[in-house]
C-alpha positions, 0 to 999 in steps of 0.5 A: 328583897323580902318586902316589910309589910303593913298589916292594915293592907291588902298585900294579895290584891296589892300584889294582884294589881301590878301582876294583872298590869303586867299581862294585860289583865285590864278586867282583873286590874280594874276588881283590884283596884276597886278591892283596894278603893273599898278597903280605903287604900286610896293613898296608896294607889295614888302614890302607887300609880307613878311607881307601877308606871316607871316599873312596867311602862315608863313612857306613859308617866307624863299622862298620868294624874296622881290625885285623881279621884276614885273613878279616874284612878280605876282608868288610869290603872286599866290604860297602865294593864292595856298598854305595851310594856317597857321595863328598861326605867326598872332596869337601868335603875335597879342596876344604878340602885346596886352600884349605888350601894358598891355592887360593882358586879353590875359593870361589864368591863369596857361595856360603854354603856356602863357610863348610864349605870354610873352617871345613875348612880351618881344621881340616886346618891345626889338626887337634888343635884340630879333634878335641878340638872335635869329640869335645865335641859332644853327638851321638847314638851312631852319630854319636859311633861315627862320629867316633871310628873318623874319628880313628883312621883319620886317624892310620892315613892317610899322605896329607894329602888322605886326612886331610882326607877323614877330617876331612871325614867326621867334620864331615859327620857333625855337620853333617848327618845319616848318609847312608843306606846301600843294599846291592846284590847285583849284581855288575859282575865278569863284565864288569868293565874290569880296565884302569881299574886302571892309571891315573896311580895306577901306574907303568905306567898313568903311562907309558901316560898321558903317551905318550897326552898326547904323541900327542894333544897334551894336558898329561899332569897334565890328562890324568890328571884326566880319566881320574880323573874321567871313567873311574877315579871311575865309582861304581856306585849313586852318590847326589847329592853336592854336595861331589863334584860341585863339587869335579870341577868346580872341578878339571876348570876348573883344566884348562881343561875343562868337564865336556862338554869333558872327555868329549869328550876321554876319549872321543877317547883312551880306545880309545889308552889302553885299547890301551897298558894292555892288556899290563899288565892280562893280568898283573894278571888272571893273577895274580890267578887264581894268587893266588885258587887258592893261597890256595884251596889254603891254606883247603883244608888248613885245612878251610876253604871259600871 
């Protein structure tokens, strides 16, 4: 779905935060972060912190702190880019979203695990109901953690697919075990591709995607989902996640797509996307650099090295 978008925000850097959290870019998350501090976008990373980590790592949900202060969020944000990935909150959720909404498609037929995806959507459309519920469970500490922060950021979430994800997250947590969460110390920043930012989640990457499904003859929502999937989801240190995977093949056959089809697609028309973005992406870069010194500047004088 093409996303609304405020114009007093930052939607490139906005959209640079999640895709640099994603491949373990932890530098380039953290220039992000502080481009957003500097353009008095705080609101929304706190709001913002519960909804990237129910997308791209679920488990770490229960550690976070939404109000936190300035220099707490950046590391939060870095601990989010450094972690290994779990998207099954973001799949099982988006399935549950869809049959909410009478995607029946979203079912394998005598497939047991379609019990998850209907108990799901019976709780996004009776959400009270799902949290009064599941606070009742006699679970274990972290687990409770868990689902006490799940609810707090899905009242702070705006999107109802972000709330489904934030539901999903804390169903996962009783459902099964906490995923284990790795932490890596390799940093992608250096070769990180700052186009995929501008992807149908921004103005700009909107208006490049549909000149591209004009040349190439491709619908431009299909087109969307195949960037989505195939260049801006690309996680570093992604475990197995069922929910995930069937969820991007359910959405990719709606599109009349396999997975395979899909590639062969993104790789016809990446290099035209890559070249239309490409404007766009120096800016972002640029500001991101004059952001990071005035910040820098700022700690400065308050006697505080970064």
């Amino acid at each position: 779905m093409m996303r609304r978008f405020d114009s007093k925000s930052d939607q490139n850097t906005r959209s640079l935060l999640q895709k640099a959290i994603r491949r373990g870019a932890f530098d380039v998350a953290e220039l992000a972060v502080i481009r957003l501090i500097q353009n008095e976008e705080i609101s929304w990373l706190r709001s913002r912190l519960a909804v990237i980590a129910f997308e791209e790592c679920w488990g770490m949900v229960g550690g976070l702190e939404f109000a936190g202060a300035e220099d707490n969020l950046i590391q939060q944000y870095r601990s989010l880019a450094s972690s290994s990935k779990d998207k099954n909150a973001a799949g099982l959720g988006s399935l549950a979203y869809e049959l909410s909404k009478g995607q029946q498609s979203v079912l394998s037929k005598g497939d047991p695990q379609d019990r998850h995806i209907k108990l799901m959507a019976e709780a996004i459309k009776r959400p009270m109901d799902f949290w009064r519920w599941i606070k009742n469970i006699d679970i274990g500490e972290d687990n409770k953690n868990l689902i006490i922060k799940a609810e707090l950021g899905y009242k702070l979430a705006g999107w109802p697919w972000d709330k489904a994800f934030a539901q999903a997250a804390a169903y996962l947590s009783v459902a099964g075990e906490l995923p284990e969460t790795s932490i890596s110390n390799r940093n992608g920043g250096l070769e990180f591709p700052y186009w995929v930012a501008i992807d149908k989640h921004t103005s700009s990457g909107k208006r490049a995607l549909i000149k591209c499904a004009e040349k190439f003859g491709i619908d431009k929502v299909s087109l969307g989902w195949v960037q989505f999937y195939l260049e801006s989801a690309k996680c570093e240190g992604l475990k197995d996640c069922y929910w995930w995977d069937r969820e991007k093949e359910w959405r990719l056959s709606c599109e009349g797509f396999s997975l395979s089809q899909a590639a062969v697609v993104w790789a016809d028309v990446s290099e035209y996307v890559i070249e239309l973005v490409s404007v766009s992406e120096l800016k972002m870069i640029e500001s991101l650099s004059s952001s990071f010194l005035a910040y820098k500047a700022l700690m400065n004088q308050q006697g505080k090295l970064i």
